[in-house]
PDB file of N, CA, C and O in Angstrom:
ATOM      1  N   UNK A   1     -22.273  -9.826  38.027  1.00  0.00           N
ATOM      2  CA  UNK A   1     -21.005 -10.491  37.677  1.00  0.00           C
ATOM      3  C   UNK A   1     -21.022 -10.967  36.216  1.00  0.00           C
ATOM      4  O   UNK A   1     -20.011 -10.851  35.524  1.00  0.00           O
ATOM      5  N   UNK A   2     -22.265 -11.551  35.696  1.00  0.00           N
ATOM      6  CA  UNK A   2     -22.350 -11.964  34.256  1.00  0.00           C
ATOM      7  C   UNK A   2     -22.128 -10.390  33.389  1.00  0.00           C
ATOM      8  O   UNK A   2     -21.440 -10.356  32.368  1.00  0.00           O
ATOM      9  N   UNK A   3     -22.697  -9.331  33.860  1.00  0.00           N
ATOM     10  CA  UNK A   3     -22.026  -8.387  32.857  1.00  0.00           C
ATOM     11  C   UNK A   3     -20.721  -8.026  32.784  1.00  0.00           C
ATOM     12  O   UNK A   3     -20.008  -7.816  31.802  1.00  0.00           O
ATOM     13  N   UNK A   4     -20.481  -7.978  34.031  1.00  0.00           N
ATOM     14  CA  UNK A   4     -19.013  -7.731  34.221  1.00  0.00           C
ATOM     15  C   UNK A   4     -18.156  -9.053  32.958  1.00  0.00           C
ATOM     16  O   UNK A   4     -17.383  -8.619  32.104  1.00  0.00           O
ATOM     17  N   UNK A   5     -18.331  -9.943  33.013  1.00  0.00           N
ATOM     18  CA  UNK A   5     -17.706 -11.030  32.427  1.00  0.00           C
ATOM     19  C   UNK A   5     -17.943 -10.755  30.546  1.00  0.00           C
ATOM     20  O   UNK A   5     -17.021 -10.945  29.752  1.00  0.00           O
ATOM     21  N   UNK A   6     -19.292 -10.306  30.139  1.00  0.00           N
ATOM     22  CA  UNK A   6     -19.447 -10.414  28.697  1.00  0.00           C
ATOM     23  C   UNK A   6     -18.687  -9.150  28.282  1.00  0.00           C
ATOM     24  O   UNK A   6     -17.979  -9.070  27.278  1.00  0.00           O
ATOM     25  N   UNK A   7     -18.944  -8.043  29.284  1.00  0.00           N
ATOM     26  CA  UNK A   7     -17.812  -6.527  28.874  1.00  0.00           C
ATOM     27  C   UNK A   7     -16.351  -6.926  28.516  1.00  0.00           C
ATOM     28  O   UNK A   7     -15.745  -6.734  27.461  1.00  0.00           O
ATOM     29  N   UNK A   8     -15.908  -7.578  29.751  1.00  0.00           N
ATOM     30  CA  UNK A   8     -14.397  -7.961  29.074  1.00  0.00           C
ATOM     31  C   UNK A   8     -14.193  -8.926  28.210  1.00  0.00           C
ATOM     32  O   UNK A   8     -13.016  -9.077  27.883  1.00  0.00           O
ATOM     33  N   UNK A   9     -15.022  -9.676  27.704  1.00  0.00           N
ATOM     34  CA  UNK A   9     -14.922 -10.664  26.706  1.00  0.00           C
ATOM     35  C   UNK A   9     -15.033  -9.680  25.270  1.00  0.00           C
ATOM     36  O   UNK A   9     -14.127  -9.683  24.437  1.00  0.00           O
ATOM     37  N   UNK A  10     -15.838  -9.141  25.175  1.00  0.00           N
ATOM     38  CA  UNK A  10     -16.029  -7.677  23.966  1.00  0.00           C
ATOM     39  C   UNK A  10     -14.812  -7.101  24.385  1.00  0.00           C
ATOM     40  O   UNK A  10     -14.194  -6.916  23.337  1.00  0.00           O
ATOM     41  N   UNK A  11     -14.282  -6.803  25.110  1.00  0.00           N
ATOM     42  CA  UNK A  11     -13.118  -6.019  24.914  1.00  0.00           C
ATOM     43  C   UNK A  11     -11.939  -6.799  24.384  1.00  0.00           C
ATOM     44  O   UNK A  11     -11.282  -6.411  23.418  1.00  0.00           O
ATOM     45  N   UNK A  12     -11.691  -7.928  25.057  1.00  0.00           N
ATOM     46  CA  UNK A  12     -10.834  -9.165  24.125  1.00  0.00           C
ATOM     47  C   UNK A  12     -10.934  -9.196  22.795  1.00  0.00           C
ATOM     48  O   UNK A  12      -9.934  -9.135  22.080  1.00  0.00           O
ATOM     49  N   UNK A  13     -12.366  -9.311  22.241  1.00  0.00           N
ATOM     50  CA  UNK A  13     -12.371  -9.837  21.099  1.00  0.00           C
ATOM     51  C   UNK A  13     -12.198  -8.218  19.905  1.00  0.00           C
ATOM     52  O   UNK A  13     -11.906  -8.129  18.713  1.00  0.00           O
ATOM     53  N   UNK A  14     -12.528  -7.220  20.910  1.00  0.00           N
ATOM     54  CA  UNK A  14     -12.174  -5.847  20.200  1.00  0.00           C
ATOM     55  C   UNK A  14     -11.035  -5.959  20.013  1.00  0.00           C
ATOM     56  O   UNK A  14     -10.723  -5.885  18.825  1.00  0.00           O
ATOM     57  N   UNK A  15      -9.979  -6.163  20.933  1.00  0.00           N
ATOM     58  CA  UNK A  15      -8.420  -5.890  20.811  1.00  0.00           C
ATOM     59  C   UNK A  15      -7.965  -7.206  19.766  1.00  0.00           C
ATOM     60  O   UNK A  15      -7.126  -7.193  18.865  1.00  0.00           O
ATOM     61  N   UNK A  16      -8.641  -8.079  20.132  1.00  0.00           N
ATOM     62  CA  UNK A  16      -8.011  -8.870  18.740  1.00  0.00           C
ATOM     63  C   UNK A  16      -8.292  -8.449  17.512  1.00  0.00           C
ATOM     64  O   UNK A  16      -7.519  -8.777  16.612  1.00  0.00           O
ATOM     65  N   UNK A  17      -9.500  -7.602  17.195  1.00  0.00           N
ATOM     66  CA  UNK A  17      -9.682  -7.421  15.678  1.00  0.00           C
ATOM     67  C   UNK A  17      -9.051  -6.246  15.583  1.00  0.00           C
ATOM     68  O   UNK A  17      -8.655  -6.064  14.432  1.00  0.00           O
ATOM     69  N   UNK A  18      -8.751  -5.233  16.434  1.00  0.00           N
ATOM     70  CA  UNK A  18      -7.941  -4.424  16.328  1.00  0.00           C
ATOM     71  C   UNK A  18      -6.459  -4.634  16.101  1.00  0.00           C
ATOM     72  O   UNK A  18      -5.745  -3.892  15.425  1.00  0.00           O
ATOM     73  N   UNK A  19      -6.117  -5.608  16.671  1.00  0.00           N
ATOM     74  CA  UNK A  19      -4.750  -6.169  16.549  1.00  0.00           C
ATOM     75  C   UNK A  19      -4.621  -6.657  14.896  1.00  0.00           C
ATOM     76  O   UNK A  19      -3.529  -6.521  14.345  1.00  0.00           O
ATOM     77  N   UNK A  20      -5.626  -7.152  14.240  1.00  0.00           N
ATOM     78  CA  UNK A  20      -5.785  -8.375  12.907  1.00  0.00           C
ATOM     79  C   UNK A  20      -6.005  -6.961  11.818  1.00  0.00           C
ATOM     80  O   UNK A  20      -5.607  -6.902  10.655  1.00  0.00           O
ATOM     81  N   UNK A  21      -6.813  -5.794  12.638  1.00  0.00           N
ATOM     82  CA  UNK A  21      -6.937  -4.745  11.468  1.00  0.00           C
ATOM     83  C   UNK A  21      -5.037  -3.950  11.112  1.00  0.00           C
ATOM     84  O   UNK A  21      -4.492  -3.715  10.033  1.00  0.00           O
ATOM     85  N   UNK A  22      -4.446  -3.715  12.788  1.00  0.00           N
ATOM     86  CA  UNK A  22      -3.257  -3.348  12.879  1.00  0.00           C
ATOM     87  C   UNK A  22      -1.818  -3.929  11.433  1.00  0.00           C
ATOM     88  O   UNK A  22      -1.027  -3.490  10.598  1.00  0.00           O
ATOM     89  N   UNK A  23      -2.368  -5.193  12.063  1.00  0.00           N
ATOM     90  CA  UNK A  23      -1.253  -5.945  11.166  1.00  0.00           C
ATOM     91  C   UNK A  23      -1.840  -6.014   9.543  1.00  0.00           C
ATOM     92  O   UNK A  23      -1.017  -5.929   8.632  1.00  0.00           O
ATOM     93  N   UNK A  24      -2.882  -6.126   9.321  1.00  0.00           N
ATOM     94  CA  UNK A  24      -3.751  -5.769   7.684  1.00  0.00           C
ATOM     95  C   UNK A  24      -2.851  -4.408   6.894  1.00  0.00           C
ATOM     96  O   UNK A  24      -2.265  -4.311   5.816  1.00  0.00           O
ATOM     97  N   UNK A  25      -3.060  -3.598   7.883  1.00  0.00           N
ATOM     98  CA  UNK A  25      -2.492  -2.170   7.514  1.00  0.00           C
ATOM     99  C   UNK A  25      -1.246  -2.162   7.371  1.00  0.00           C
ATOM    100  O   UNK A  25      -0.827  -1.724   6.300  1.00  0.00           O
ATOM    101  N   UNK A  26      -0.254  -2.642   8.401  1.00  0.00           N
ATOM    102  CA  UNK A  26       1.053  -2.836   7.873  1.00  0.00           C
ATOM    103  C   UNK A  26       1.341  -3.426   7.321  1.00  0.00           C
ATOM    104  O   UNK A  26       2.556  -3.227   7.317  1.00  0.00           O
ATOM    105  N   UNK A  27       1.071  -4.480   6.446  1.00  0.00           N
ATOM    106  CA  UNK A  27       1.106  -5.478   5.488  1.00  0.00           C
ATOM    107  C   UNK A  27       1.067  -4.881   4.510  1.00  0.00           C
ATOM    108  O   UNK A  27       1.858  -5.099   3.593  1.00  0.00           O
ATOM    109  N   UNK A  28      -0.040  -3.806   4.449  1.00  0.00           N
ATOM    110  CA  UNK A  28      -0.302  -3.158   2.895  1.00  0.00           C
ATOM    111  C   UNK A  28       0.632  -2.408   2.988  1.00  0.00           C
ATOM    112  O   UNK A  28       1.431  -2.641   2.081  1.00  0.00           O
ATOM    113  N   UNK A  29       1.083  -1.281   3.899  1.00  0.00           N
ATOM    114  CA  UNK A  29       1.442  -0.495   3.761  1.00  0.00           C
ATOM    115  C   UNK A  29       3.373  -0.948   3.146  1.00  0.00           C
ATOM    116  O   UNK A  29       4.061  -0.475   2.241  1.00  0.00           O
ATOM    117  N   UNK A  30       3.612  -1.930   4.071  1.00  0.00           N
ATOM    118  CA  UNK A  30       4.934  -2.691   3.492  1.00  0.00           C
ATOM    119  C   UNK A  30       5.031  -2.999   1.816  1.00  0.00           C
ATOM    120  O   UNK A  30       6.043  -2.939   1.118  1.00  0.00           O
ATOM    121  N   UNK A  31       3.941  -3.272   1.492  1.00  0.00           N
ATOM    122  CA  UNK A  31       3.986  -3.738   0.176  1.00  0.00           C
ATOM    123  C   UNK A  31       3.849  -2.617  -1.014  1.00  0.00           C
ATOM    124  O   UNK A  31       4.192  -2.635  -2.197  1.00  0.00           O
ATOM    125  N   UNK A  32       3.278  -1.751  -0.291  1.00  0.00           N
ATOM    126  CA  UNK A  32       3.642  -0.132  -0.922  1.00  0.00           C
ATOM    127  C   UNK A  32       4.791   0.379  -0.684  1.00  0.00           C
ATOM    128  O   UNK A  32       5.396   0.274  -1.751  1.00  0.00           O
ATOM    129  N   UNK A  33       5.266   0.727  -0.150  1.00  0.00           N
ATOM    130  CA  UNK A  33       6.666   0.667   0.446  1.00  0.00           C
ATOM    131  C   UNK A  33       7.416   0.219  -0.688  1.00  0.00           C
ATOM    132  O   UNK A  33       7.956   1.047  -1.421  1.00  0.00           O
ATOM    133  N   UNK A  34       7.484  -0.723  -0.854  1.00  0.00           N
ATOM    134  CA  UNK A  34       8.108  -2.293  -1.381  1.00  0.00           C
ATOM    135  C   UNK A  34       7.854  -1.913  -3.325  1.00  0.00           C
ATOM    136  O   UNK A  34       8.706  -2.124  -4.188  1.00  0.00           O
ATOM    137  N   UNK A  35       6.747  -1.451  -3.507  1.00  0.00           N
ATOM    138  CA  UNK A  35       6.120  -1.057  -4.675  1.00  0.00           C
ATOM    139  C   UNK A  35       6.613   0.347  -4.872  1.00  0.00           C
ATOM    140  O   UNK A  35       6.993   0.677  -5.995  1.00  0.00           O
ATOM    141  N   UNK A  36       6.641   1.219  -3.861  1.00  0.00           N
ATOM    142  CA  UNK A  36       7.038   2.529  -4.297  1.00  0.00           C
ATOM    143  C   UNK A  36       8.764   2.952  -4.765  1.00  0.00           C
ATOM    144  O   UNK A  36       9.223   3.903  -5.398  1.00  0.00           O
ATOM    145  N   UNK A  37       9.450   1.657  -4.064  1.00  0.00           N
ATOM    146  CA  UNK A  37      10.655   2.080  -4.168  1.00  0.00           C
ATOM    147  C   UNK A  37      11.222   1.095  -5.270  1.00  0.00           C
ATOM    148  O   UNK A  37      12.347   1.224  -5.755  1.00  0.00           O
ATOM    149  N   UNK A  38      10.326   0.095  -5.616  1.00  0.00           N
ATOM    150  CA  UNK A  38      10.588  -0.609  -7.297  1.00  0.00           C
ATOM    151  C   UNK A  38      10.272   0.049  -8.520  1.00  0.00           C
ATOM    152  O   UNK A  38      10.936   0.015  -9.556  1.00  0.00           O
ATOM    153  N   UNK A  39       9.100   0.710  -8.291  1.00  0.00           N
ATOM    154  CA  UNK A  39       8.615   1.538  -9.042  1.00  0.00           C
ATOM    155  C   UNK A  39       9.358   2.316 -10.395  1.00  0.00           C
ATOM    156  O   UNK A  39       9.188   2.103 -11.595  1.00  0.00           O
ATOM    157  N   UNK A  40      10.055   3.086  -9.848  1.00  0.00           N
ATOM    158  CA  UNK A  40      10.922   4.130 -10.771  1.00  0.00           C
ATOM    159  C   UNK A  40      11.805   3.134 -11.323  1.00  0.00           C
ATOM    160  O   UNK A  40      11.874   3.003 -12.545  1.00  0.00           O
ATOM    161  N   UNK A  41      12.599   2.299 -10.413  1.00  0.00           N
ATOM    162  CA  UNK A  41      13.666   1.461 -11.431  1.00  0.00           C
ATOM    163  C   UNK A  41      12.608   0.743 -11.929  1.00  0.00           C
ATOM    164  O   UNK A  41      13.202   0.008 -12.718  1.00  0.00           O
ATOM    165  N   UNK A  42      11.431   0.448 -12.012  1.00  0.00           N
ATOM    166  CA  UNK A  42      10.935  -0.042 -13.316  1.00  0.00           C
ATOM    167  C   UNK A  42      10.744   0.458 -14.761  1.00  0.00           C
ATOM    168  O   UNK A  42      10.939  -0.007 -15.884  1.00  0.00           O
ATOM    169  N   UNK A  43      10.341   1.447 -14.313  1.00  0.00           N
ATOM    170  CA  UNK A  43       9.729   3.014 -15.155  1.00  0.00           C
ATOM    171  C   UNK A  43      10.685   3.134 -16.248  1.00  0.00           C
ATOM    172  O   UNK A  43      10.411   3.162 -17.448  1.00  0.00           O
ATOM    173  N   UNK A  44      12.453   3.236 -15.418  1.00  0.00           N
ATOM    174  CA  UNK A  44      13.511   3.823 -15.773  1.00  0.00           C
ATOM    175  C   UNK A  44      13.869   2.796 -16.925  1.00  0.00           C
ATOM    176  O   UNK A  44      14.163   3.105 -18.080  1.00  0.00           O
ATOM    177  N   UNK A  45      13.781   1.379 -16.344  1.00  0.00           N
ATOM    178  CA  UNK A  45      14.037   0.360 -17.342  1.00  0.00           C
ATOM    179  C   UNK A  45      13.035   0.235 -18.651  1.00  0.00           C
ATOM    180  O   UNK A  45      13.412  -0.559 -19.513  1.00  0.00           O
ATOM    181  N   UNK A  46      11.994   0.827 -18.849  1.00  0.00           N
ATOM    182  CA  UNK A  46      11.171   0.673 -19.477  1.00  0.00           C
ATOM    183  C   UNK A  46      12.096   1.597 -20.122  1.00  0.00           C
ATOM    184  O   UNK A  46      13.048   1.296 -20.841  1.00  0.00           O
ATOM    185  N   UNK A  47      11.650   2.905 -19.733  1.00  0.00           N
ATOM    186  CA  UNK A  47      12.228   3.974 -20.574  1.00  0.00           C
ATOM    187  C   UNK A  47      13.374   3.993 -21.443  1.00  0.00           C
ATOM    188  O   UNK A  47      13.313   4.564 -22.532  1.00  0.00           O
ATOM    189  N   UNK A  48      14.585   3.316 -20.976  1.00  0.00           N
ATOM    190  CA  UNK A  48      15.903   2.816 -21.198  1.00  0.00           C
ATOM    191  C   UNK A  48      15.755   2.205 -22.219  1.00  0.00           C
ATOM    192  O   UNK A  48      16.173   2.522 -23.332  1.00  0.00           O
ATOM    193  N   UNK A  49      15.030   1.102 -21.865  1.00  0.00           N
ATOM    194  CA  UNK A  49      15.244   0.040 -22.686  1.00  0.00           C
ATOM    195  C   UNK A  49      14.164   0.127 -23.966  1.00  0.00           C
ATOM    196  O   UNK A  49      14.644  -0.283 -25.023  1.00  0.00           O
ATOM    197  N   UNK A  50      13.228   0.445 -24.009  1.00  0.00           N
ATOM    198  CA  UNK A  50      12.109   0.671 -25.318  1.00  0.00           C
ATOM    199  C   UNK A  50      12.143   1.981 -25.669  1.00  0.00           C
ATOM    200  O   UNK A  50      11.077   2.319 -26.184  1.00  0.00           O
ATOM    201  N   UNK A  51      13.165   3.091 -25.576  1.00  0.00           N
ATOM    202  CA  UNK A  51      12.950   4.247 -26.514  1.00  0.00           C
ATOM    203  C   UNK A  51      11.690   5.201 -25.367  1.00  0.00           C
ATOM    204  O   UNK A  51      11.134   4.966 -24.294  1.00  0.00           O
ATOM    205  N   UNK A  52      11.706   6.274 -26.319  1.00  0.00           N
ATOM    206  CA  UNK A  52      10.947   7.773 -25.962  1.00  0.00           C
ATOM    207  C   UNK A  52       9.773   7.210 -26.036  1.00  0.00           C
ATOM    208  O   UNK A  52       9.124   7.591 -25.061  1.00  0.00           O
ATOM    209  N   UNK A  53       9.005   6.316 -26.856  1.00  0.00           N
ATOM    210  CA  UNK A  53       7.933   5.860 -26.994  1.00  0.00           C
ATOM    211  C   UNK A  53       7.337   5.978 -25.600  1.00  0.00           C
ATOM    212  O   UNK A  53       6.778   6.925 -25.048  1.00  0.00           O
ATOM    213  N   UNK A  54       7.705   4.346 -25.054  1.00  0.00           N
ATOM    214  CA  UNK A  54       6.962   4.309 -23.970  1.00  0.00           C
ATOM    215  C   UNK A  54       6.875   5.279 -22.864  1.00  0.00           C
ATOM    216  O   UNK A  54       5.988   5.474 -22.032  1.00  0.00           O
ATOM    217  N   UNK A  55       8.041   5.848 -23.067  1.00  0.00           N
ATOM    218  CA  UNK A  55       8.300   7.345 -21.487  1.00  0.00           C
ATOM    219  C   UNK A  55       6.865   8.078 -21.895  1.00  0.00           C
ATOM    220  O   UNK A  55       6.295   8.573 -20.923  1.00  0.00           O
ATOM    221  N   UNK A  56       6.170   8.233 -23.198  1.00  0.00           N
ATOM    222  CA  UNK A  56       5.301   9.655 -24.159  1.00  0.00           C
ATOM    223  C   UNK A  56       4.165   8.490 -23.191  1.00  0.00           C
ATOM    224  O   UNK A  56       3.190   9.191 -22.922  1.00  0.00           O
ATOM    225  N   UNK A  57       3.990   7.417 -22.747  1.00  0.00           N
ATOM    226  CA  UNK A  57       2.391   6.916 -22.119  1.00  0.00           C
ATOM    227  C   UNK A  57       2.526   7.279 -20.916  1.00  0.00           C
ATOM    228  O   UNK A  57       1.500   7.839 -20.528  1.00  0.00           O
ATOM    229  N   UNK A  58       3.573   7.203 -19.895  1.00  0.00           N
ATOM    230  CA  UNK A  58       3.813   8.306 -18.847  1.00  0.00           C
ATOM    231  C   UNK A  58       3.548   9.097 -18.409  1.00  0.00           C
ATOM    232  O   UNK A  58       3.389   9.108 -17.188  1.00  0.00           O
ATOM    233  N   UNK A  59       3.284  10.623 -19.483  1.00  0.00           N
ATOM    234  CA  UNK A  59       3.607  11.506 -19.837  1.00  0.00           C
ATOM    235  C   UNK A  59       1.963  12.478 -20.008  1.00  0.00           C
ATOM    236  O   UNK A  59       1.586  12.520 -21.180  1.00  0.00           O
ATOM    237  N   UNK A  60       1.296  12.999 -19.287  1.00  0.00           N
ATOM    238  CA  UNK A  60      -0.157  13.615 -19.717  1.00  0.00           C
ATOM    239  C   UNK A  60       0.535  14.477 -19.997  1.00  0.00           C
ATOM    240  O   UNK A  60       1.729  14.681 -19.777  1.00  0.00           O
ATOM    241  N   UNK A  61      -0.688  15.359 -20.819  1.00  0.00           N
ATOM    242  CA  UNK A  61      -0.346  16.461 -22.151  1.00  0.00           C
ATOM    243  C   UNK A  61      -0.066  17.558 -21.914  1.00  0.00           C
ATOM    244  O   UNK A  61      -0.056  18.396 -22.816  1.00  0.00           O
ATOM    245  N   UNK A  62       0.298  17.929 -20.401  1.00  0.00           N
ATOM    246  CA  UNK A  62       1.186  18.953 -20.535  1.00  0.00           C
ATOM    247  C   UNK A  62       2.843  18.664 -20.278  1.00  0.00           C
ATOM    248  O   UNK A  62       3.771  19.437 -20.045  1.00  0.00           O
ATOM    249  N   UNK A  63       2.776  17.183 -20.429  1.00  0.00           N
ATOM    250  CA  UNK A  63       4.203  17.182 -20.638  1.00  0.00           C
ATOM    251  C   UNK A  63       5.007  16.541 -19.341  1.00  0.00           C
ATOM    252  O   UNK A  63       6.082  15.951 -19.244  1.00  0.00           O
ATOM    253  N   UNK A  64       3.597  17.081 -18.025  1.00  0.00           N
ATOM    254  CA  UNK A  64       4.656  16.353 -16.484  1.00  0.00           C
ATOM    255  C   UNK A  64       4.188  14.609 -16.653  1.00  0.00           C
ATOM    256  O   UNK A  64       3.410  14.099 -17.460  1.00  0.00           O
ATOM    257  N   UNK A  65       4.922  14.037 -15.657  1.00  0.00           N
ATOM    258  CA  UNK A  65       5.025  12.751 -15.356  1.00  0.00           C
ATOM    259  C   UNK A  65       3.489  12.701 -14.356  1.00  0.00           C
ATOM    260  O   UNK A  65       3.033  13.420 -13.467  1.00  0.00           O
ATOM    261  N   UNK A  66       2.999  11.364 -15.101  1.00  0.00           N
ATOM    262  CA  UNK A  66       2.116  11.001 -13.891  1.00  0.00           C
ATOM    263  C   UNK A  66       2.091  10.859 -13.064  1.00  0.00           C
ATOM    264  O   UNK A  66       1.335  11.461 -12.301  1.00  0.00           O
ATOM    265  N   UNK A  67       3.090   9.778 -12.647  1.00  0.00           N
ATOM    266  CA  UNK A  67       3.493   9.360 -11.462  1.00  0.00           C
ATOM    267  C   UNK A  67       4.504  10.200 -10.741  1.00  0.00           C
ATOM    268  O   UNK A  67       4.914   9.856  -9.632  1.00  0.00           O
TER     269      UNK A  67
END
């Protein structure tokens, strides 16, 4: 009966860190999300607003966009 009891206690405490890893991941992943779709209107404002300059740090040498 005592094993029986420490197995499901490991399984509790599995599903909670599984649960704490679950929500870790969507957290990041939201904030990428969140980052990916600010992103370009940042880029764009840069570009806009400071000239060809800054778009040319963007820009590796064959010319495509980094990002």
């Amino acid at each position: 009966m005592a094993e029986v009891g420490a197995n499901q206690r490991l399984n509790i405490n599995f599903m909670n860190v599984f649960i704490v890893i679950h929500s870790t991941i969507n957290a990041i992943h939201s904030v990428l999300m969140a980052l990916h779709a600010v992103f370009p209107l940042v880029r764009n404002a840069f570009r806009y607003g400071c000239g060809q300059r800054i778009s040319l740090l963007f820009m590796q040498e064959d010319g495509h966009e980094k990002f």
